[in-house]
N, CA and C of each residue as an Amber inpcrd file, in Angstrom:
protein
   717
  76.4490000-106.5040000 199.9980000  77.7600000-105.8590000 199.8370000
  78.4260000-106.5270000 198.6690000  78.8080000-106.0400000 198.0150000
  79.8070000-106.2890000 196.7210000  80.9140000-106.9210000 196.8180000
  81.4410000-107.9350000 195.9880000  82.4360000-108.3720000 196.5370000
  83.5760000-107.9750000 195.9770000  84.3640000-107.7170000 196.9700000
  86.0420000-107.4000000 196.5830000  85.8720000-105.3290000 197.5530000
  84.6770000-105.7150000 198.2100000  84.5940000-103.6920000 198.3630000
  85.3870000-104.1760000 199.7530000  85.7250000-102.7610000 200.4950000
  86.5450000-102.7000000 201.9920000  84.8980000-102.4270000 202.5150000
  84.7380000-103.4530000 203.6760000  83.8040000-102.4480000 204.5890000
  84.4270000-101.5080000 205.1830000  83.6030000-100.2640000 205.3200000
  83.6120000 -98.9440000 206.0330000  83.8080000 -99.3800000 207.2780000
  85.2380000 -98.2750000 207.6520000  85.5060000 -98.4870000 208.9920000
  84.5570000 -97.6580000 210.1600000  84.4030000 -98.6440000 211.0810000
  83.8880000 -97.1640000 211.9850000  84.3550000 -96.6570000 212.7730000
  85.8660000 -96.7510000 212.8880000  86.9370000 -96.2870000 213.9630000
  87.2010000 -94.6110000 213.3300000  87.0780000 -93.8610000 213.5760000
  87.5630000 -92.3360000 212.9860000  89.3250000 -92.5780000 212.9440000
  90.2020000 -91.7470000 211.6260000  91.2180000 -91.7580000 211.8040000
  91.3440000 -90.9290000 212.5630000  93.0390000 -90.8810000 213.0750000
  93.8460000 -90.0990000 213.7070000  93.8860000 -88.9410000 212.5310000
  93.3550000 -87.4640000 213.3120000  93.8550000 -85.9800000 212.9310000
  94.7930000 -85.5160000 213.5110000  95.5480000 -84.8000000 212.6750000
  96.9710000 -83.9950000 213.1730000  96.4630000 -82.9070000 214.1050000
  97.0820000 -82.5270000 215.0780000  96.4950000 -81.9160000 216.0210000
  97.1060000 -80.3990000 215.3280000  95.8380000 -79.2340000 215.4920000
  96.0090000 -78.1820000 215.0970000  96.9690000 -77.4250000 215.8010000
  98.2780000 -76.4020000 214.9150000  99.2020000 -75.5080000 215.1730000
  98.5000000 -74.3960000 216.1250000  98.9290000 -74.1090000 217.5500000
  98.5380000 -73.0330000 218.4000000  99.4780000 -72.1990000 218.5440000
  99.1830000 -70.9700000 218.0640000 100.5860000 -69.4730000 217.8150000
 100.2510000 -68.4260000 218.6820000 101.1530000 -68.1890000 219.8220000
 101.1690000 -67.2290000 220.4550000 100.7670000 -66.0980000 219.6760000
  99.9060000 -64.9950000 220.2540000  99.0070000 -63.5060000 219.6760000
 100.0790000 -62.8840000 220.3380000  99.9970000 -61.7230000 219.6350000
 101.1740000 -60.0520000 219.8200000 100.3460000 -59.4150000 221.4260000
  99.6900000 -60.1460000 222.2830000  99.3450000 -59.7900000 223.4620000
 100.0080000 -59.1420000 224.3670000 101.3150000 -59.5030000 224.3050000
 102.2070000 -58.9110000 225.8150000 102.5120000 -57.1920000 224.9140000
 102.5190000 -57.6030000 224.0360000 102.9680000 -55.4450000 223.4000000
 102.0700000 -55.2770000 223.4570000 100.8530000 -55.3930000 223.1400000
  99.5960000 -54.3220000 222.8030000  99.6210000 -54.1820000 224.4830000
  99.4100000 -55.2500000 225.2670000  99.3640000 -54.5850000 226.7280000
 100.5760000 -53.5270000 227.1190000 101.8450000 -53.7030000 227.1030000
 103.0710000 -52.7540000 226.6410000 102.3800000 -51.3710000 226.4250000
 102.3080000 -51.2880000 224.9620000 101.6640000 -50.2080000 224.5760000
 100.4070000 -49.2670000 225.4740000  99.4210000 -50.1920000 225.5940000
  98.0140000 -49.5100000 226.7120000  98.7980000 -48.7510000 227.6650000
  99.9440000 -49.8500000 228.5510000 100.2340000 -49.3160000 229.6610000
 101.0880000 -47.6190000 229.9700000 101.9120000 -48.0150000 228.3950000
 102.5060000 -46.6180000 228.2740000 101.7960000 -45.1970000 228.2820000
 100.6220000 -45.8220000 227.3380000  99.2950000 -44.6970000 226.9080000
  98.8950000 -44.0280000 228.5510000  98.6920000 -45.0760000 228.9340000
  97.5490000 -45.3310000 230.6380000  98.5600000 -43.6990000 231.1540000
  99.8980000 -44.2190000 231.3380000 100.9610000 -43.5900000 231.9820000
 101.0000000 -42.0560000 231.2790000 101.3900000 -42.0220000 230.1170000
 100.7670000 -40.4960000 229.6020000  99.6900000 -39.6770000 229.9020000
  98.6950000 -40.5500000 229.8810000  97.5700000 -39.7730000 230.0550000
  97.2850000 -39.1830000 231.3960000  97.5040000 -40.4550000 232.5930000
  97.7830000 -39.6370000 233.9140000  98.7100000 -38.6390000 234.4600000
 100.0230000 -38.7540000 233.3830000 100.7240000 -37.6720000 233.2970000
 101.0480000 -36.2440000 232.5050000  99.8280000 -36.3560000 231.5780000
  99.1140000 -34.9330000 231.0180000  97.8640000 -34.6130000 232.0110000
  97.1550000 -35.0660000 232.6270000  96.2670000 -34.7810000 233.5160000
  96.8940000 -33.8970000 234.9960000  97.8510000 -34.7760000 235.2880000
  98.7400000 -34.2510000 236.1520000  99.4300000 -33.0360000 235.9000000
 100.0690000 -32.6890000 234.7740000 100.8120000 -31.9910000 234.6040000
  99.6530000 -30.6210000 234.2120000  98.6600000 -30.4670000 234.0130000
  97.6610000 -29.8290000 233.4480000  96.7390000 -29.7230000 234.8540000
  96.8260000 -30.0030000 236.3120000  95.7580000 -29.8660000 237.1050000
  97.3560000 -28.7390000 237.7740000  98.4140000 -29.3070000 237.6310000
  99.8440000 -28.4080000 238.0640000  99.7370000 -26.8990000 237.7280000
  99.5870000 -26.9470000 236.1960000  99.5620000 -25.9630000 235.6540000
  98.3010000 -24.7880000 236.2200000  97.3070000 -25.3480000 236.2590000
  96.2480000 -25.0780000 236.6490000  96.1930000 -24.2720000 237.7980000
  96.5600000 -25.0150000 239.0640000  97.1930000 -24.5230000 240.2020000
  97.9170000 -23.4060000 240.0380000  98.7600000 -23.2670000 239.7130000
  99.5360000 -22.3610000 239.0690000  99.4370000 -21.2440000 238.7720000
  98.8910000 -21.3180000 237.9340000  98.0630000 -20.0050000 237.2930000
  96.9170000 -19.2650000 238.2020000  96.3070000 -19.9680000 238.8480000
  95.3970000 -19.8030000 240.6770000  96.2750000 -18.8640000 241.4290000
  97.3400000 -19.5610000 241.6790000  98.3340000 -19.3630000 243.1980000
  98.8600000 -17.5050000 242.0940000  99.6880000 -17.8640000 240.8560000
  99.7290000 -16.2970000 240.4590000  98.8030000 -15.0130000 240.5130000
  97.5020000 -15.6330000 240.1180000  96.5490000 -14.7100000 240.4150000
  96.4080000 -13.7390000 241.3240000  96.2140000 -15.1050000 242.2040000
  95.6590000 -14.5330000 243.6430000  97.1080000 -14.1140000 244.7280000
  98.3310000 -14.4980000 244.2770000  99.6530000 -13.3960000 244.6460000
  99.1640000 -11.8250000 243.8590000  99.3460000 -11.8630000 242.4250000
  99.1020000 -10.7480000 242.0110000  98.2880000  -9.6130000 242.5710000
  96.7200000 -10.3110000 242.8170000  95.9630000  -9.0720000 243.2490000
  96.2980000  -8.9090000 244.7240000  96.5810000  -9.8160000 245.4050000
  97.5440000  -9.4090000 246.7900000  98.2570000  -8.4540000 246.7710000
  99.3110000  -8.5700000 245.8810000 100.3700000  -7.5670000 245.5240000
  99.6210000  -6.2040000 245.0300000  99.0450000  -6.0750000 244.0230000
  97.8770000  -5.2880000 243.6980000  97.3450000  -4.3190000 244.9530000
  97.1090000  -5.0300000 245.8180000  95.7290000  -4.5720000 246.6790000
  97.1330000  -3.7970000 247.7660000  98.0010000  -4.2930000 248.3710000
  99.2120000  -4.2570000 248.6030000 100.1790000  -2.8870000 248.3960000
  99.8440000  -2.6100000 247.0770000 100.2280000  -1.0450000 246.3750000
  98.9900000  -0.0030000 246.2940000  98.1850000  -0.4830000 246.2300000
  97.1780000   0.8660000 246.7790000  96.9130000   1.2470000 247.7700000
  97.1480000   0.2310000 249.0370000  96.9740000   0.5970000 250.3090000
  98.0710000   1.4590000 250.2910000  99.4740000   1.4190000 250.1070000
 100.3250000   2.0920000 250.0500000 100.3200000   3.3290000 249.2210000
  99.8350000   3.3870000 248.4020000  99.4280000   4.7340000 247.7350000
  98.7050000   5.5580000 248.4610000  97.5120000   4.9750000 248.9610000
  96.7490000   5.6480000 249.9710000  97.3330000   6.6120000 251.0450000
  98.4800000   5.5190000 251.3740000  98.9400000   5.8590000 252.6050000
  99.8870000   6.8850000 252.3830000 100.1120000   7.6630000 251.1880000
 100.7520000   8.8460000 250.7270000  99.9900000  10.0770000 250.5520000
  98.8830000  10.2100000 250.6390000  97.6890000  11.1390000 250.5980000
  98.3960000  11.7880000 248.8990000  98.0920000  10.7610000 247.9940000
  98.0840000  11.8660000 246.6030000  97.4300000  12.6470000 246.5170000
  97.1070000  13.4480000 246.8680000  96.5520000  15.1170000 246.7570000
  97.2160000  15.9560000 247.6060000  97.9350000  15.4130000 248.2480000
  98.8830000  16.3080000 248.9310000 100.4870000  16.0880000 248.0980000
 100.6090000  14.8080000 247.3820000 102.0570000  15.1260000 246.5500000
 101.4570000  15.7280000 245.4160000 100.4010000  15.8760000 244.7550000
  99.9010000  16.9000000 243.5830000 100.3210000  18.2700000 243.9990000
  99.7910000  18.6940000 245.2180000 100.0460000  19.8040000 245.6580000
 101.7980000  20.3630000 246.2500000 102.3850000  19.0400000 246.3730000
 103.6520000  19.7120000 246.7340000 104.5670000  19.2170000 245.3780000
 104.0330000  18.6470000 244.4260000 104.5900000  18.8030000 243.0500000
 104.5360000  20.2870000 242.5390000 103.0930000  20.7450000 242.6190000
 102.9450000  22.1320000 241.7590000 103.8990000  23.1000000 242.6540000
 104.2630000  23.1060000 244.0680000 104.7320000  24.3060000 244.4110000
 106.3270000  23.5090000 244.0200000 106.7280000  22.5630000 243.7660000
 107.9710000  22.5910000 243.2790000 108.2860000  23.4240000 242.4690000
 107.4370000  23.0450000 240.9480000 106.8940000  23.5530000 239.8930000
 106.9430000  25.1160000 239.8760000 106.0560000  25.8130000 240.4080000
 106.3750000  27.2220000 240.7910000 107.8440000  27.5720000 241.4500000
 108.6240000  26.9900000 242.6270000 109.5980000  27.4340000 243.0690000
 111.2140000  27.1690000 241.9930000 110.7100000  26.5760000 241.4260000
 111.7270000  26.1340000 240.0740000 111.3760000  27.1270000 239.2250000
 110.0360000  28.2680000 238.8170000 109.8570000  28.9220000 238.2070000
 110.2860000  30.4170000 238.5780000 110.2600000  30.3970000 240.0650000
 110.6150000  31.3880000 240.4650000 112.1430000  31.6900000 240.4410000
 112.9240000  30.5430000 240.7440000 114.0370000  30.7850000 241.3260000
 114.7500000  30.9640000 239.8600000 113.9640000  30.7470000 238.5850000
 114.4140000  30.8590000 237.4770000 114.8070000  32.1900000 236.7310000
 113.5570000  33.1120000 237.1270000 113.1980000  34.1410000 237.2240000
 114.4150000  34.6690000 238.4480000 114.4130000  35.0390000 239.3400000
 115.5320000  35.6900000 239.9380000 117.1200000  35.5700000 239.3320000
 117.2560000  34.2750000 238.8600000 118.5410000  34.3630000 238.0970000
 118.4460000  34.7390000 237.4720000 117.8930000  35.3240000 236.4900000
 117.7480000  36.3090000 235.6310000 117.5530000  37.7180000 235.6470000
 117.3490000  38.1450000 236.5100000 116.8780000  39.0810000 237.5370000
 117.6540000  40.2620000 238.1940000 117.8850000  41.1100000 237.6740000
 119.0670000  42.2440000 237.9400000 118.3580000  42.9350000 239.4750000
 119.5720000  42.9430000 240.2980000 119.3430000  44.1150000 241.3740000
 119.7980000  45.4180000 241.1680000 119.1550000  46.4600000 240.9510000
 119.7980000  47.6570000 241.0610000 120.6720000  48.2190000 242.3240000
 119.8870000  47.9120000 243.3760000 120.3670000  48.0190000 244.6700000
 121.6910000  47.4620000 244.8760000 121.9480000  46.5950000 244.2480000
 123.1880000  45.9180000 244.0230000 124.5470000  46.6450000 243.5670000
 123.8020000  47.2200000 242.7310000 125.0990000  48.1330000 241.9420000
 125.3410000  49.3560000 242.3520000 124.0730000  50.2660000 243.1730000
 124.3360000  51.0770000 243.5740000 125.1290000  50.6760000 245.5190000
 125.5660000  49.8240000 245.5760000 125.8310000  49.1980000 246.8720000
 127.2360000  49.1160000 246.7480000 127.6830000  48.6210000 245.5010000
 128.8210000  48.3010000 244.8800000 129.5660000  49.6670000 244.5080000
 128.8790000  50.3760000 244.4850000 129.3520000  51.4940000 242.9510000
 129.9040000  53.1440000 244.6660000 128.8570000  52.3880000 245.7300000
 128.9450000  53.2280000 246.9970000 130.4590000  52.3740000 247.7010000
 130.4360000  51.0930000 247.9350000 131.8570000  50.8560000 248.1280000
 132.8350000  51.1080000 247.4250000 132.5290000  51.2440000 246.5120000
 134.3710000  51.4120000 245.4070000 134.3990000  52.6010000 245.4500000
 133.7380000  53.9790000 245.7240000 134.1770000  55.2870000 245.6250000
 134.7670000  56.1380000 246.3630000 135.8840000  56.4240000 246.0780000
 136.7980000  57.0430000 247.1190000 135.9970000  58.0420000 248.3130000
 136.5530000  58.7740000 249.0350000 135.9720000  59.9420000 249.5010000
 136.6790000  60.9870000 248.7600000 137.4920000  60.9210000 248.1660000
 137.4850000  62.5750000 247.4090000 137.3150000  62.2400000 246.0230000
 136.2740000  61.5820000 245.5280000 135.6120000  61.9170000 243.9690000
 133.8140000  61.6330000 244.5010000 133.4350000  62.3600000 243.7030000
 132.1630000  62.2490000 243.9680000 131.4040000  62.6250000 242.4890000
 130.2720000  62.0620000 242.1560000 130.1600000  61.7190000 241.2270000
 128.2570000  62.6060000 240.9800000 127.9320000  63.2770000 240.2040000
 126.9190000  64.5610000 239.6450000 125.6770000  64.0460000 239.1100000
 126.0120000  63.3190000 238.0770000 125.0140000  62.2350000 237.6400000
 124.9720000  60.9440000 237.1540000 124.0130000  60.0560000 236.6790000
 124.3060000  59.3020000 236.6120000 123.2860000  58.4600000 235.4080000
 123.3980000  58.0960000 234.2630000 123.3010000  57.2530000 233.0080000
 123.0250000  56.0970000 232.8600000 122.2220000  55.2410000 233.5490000
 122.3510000  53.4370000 233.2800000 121.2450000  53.0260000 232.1380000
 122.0640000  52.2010000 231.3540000 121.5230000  52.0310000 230.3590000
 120.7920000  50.3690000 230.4310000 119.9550000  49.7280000 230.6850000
 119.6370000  48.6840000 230.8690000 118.5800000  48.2660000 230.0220000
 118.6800000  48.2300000 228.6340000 117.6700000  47.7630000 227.6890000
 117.8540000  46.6300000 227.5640000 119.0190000  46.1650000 227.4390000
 119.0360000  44.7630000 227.6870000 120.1620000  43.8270000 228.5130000
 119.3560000  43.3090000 229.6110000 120.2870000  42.6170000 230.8240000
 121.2090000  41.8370000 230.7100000 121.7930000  41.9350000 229.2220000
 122.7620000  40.8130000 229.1130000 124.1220000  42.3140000 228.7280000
 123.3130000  42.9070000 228.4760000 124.6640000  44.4220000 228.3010000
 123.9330000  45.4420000 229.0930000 124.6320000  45.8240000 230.1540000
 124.4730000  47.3140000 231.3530000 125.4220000  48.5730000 231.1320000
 125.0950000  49.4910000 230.6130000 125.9160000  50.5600000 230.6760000
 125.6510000  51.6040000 231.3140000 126.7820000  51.9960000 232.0190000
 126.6360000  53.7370000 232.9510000 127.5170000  55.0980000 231.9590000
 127.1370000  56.0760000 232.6140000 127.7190000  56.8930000 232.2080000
 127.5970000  58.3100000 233.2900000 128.5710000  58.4610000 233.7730000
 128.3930000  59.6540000 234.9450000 129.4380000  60.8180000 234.8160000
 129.1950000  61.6730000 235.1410000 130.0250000  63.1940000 235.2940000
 130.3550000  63.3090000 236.4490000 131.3770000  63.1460000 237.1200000
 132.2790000  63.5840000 238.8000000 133.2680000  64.4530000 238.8090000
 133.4060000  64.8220000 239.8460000 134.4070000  65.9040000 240.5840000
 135.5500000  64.9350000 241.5690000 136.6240000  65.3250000 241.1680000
 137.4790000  64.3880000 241.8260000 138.5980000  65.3670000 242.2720000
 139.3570000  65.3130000 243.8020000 140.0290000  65.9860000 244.4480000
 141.1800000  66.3030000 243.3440000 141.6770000  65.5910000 242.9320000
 143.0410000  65.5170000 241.5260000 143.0710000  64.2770000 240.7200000
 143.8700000  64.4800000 239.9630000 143.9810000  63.4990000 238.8580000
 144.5360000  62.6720000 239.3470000 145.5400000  62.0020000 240.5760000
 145.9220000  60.7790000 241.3410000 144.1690000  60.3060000 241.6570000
 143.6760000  60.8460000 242.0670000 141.7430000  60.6910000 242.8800000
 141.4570000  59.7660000 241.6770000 141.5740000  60.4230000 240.2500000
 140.9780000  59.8910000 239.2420000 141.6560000  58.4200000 238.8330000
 142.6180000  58.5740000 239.2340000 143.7920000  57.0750000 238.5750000
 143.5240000  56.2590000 239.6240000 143.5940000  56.3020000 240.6430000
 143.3570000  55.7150000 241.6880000 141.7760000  55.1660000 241.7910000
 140.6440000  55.9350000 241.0630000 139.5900000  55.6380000 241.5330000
 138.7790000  54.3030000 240.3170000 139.9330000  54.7790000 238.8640000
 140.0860000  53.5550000 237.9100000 140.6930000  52.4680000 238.5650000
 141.3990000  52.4510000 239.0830000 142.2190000  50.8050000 239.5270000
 141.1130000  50.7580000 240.3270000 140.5130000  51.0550000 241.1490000
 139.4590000  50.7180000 242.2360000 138.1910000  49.7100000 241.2790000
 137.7820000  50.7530000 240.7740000 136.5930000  50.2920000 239.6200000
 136.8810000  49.0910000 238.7070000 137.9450000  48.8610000 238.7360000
 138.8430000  47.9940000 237.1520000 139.0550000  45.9760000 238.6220000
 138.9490000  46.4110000 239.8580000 138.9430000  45.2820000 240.6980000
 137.7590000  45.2490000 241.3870000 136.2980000  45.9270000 241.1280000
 135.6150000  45.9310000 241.6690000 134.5430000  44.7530000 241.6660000
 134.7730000  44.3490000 239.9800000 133.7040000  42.6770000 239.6470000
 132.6500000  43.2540000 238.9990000 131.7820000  44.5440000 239.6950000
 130.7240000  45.3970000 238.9700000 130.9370000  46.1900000 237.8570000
 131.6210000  47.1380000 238.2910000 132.0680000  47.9960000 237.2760000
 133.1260000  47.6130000 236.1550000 132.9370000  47.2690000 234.9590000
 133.4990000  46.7550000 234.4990000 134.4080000  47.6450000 233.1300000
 135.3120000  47.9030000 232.4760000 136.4320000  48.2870000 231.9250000
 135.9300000  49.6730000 231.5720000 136.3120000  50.7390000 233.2950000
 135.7710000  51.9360000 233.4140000 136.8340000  53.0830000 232.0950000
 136.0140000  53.7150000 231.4840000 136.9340000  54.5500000 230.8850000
 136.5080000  56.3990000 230.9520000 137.6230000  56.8580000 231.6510000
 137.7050000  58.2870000 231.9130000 137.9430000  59.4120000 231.0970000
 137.0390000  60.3090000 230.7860000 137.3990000  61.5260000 229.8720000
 137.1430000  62.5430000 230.2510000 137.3180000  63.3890000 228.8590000
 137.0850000  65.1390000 229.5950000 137.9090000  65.3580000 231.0670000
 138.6500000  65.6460000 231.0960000 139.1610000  65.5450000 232.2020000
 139.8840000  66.9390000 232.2480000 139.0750000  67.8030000 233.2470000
 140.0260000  69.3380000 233.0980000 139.2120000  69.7090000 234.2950000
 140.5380000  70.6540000 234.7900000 140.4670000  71.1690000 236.0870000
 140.0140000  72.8320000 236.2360000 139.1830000  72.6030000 237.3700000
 138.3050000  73.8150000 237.1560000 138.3740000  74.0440000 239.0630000
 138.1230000  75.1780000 239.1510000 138.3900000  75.9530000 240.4960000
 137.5630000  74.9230000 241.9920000 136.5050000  74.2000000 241.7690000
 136.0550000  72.9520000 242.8540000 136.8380000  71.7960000 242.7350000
 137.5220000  71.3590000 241.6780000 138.1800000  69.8970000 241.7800000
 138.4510000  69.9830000 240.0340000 138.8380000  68.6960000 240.3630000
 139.0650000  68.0590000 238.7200000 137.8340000  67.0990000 237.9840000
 137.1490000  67.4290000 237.1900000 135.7390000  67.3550000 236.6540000
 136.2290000  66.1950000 235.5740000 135.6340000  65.2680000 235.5940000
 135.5500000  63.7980000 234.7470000 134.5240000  63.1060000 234.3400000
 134.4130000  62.8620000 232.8400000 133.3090000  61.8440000 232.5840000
 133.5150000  60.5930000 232.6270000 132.7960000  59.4860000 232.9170000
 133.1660000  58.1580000 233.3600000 132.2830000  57.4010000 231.9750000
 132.3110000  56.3890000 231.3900000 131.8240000  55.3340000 230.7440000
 132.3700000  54.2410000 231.3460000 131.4270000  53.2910000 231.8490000
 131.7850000  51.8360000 231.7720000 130.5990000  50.5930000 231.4970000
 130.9950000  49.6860000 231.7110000 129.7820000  48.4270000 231.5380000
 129.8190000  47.8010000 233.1240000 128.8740000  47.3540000 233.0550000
 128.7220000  46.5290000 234.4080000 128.0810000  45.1590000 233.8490000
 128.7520000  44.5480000 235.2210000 128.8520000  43.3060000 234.8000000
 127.1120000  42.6010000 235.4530000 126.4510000  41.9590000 234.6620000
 125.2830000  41.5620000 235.3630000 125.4750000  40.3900000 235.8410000
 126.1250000  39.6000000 235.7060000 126.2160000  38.4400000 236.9530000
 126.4230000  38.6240000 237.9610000 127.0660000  39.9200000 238.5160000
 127.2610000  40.3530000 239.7380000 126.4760000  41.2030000 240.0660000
 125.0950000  41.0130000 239.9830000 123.8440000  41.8790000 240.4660000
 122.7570000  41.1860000 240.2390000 122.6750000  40.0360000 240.1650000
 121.4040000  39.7620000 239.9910000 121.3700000  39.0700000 241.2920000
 119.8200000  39.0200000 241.5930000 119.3500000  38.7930000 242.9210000
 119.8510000  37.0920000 243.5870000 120.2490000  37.0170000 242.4880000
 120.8290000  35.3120000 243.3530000 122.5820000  35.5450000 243.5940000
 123.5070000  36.7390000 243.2020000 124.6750000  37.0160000 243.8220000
 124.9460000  37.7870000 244.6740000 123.8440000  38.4500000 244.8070000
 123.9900000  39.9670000 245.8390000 124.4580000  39.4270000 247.2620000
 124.0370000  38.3390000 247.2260000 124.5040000  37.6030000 249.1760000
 126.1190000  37.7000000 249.3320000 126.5500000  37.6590000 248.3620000
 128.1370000  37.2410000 247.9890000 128.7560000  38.5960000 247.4160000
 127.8910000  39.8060000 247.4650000 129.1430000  41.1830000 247.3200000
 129.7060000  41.4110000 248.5630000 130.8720000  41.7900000 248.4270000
 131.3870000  42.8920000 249.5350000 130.2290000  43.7960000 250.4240000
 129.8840000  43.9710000 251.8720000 129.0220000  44.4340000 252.5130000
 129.9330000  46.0120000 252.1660000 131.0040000  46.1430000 253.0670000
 131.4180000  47.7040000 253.0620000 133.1970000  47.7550000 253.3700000
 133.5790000  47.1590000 251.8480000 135.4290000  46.8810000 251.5180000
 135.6990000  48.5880000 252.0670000 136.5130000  48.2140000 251.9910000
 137.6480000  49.8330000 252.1520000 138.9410000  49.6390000 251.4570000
 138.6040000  50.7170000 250.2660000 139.5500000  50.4810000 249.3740000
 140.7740000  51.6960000 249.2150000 142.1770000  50.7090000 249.6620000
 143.3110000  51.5370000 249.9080000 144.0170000  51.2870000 248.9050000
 144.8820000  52.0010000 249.0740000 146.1610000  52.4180000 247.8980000
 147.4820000  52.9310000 248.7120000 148.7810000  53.1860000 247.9850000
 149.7650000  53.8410000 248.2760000 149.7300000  55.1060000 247.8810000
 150.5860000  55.7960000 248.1020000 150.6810000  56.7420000 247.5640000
 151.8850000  57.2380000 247.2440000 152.4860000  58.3640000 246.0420000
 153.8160000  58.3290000 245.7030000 154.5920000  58.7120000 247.5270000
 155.5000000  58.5330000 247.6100000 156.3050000  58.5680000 248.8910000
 156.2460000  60.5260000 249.1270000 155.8660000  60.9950000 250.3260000
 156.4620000  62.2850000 250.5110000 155.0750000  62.9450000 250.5040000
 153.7860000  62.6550000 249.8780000 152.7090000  63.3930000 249.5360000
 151.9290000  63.3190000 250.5200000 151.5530000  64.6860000 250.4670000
 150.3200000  64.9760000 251.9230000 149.4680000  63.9640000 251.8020000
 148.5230000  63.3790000 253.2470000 147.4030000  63.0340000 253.1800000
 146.3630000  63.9630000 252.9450000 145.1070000  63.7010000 252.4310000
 143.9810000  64.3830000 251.9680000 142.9570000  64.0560000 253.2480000
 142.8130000  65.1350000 253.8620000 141.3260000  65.1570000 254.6780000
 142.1740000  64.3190000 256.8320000 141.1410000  64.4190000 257.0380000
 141.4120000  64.0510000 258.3470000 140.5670000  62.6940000 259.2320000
 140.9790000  61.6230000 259.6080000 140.2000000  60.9840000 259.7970000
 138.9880000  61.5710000 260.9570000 137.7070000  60.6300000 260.4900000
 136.4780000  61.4940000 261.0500000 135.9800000  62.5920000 260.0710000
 136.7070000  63.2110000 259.6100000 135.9760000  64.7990000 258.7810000
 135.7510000  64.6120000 257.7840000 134.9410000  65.1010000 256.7890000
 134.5070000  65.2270000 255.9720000 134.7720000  65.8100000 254.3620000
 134.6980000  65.0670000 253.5090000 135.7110000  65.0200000 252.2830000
 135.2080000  66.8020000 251.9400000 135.9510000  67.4160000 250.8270000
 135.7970000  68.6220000 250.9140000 134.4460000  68.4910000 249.4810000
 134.4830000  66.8750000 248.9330000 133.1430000  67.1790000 247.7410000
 132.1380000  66.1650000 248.2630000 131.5900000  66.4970000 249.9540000
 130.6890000  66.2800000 250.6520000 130.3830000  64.9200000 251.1010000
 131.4100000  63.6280000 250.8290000 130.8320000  62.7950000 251.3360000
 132.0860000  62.2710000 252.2120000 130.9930000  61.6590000 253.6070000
 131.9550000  61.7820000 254.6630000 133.3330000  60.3780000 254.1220000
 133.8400000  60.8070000 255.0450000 134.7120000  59.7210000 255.0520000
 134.2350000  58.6100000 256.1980000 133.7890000  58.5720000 256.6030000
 133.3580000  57.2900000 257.3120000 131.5660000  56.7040000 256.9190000
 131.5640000  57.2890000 256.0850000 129.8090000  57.0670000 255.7880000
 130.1520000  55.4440000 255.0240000 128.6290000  54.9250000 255.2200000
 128.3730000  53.5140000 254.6390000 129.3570000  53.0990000 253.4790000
 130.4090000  52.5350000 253.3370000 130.8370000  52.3510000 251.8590000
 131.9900000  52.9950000 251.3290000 131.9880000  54.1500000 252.2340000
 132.8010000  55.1870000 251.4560000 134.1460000  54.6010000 251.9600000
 135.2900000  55.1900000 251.5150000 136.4570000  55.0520000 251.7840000
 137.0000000  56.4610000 252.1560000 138.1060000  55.9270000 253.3020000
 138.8390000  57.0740000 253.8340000 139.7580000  57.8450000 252.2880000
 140.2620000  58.8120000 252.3100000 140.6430000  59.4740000 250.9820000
 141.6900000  58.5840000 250.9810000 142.6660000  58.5870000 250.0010000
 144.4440000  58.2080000 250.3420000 144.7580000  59.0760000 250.1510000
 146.0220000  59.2350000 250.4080000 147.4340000  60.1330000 250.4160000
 147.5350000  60.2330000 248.8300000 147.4560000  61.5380000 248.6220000
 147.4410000  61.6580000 247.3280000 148.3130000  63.0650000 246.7090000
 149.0210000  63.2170000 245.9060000 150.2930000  65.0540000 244.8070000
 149.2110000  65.6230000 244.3900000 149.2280000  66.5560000 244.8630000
 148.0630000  67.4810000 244.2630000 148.7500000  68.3160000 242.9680000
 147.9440000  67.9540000 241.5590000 148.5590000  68.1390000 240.8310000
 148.7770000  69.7800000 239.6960000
């Protein structure tokens, strides 16, 4: 050994003891646990859903199955069939309102006529049912018969704004041509329920003037006085 050297120690020095630093451990576990918690609660919420959509189903075709039994239980071929006769009776009843009765007017035209005018022939013009026209030639006891037998006709609803001509007196009565219109709402087969069956249509007469005819007997221009419709004569100035 050299002199003036240090012998080598063989004691080891003292080392500073190494710095130990807590790791970010408690968050990352934090974090996992939150994850953990999501995930069982998208699983959850997604087996919910799931269910769900099951339980609607199988309500639905319940409900489903539910309405056809009930359909069934209506025999559709029997509401097909009582649809179409709706169908037709809506067609029909369409058709009758539209629908002129003749019978009607001659029913009408037999109540409003006195017993002393009586009437020769007769003119109906029906080309088209929205305009009816007559036209007749009568014999009427006198010209009161004739005035009297206008106010009759002029409140009758059928006969509508009767107008009288030619009017001259000849050795059987007083001879008149008639024009009027008739009204077709009051003849078609859906009003006829609602005419007058058999009115009796009276009047006054000027004060002092004979009655015409006798009750029971028979008008002198052939139609009775008590027949279907007809009217007893009135008291009428023979002119």
């Amino acid at each position: 050994m050299a002199e003036g050297a240090t012998p080598g120690a063989f004691i080891p020095h003292d080392t500073a003891a190494p710095v130990v630093r807590k790791s970010a451990g408690g968050l990352n576990d934090l974090f996992l646990l939150f994850g953990i918690v999501l995930l069982v609660a998208s699983v959850a919420l997604g087996a919910a859903v799931f269910l769900y959509s099951q339980y609607l189903h199988t309500e639905s075709a319940s409900k489903l199955e539910q309405l056809q039994r009930a359909k069934a239980a209506f025999e559709p071929s029997l509401i097909q069939q009582l649809t179409r006769l709706d169908d037709r009776m809506h067609a029909a009843d369409g058709l009758l309102s539209s629908h002129v009765a003749p019978s009607a007017f001659f029913a009408a035209l037999q109540s409003a006529t006195l017993a002393s005018v009586s009437f020769q022939s007769l003119d109906l013009q029906a080309s088209d049912p929205h305009h009816i026209t007559i036209k007749m030639q009568g014999i009427a006891q006198s010209v009161n018969s004739i005035a009297l037998q206008a106010d009759l006709f002029s409140k009758n609803g059928v006969i509508t704004s009767p107008i009288f001509s030619g009017i001259a007196r000849q050795p059987d009565g007083v001879h008149f041509n008639l024009a009027a219109i008739v009204n077709p709402n009051a003849i078609r087969y859906v009003s006829v329920g609602s005419l007058p069956q058999n009115p009796t249509p009276t009047s006054q007469a000027p004060a002092g003037a004979p009655a015409q005819g006798a009750s029971g007997g028979a008008s002198p221009f052939g139609i009775s006085e008590e027949g279907g419709g007809s009217a007893s004569a009135a008291p009428e100035t023979t002119q």
